[in-house]
C-alpha positions as CSV (number, residue, x, y, z in Angstrom):
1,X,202.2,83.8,-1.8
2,X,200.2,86.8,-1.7
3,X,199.9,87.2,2.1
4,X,203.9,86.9,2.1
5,X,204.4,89.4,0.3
6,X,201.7,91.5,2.3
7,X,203.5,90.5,5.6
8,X,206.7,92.0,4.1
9,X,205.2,95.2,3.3
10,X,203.4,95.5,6.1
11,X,206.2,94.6,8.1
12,X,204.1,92.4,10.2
13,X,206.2,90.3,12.6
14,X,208.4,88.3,11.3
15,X,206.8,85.0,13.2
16,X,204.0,85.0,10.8
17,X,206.1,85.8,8.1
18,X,207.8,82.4,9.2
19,X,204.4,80.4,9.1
20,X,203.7,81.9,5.3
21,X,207.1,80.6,4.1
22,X,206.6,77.1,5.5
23,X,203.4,77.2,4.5
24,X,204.5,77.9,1.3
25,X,206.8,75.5,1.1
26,X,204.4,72.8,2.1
27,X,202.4,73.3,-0.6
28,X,204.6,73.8,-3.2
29,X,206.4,70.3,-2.0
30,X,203.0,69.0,-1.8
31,X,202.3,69.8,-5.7
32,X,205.9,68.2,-6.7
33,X,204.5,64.8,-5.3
34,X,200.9,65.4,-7.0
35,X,203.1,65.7,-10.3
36,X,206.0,63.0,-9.5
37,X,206.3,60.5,-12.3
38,X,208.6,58.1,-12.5
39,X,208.9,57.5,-16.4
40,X,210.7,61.1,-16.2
41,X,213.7,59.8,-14.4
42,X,216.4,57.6,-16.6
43,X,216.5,54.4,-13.6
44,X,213.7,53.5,-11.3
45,X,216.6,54.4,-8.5
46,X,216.9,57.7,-9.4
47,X,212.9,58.2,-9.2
48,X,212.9,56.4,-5.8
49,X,216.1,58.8,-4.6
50,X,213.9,61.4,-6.1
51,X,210.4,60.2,-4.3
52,X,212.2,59.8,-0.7
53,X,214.0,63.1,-0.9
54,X,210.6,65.1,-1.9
55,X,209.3,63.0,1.3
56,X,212.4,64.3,3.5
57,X,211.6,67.7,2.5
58,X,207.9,67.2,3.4
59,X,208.3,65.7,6.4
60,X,210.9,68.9,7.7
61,X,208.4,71.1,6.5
62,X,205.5,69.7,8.5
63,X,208.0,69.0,11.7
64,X,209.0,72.6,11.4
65,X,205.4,73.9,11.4
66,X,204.7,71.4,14.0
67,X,207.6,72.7,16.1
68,X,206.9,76.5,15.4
69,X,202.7,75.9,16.6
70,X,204.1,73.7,19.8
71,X,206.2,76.2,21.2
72,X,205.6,79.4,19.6
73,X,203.6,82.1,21.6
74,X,201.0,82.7,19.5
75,X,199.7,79.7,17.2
76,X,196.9,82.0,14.9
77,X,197.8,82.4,11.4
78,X,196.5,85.2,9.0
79,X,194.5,86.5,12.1
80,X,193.3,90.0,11.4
């Protein structure tokens, strides 16, 4: 979170800001699953609907980081 907000000071480009964001979001969708317990949902369904769409959201995350270091011009994050 802290380089994110230095990227938007800086007004580095916004590709990198980009990569910080889903980076962000990775993790932060990575911790939800760390912490994912079932007993806090009222059906098993809704604790599987909630386990598959935390899995969706990871999976979009990685594909879109995936995508953006595939065919983006420069692939070095944080680089200084």
């Amino acid at each position: 979170m802290y380089h994110t907000v230095l990227a938007y000071v800086e007004e580095n480009d916004t590709r990198r800001i980009d990569q910080l964001v889903i980076y962000t979001g990775v993790i932060a969708m990575l911790r939800k699953a760390i912490i994912f317990r079932t007993g806090e949902y009222p059906t098993l369904e809704d604790a599987v609907f909630a386990a598959g769409s935390y899995a969706i959201r990871i999976f979009a995350l990685v594909a879109l980081l995936f995508a953006e270091r595939v065919y983006g011009t420069d692939s070095s994050l944080l680089s200084d």
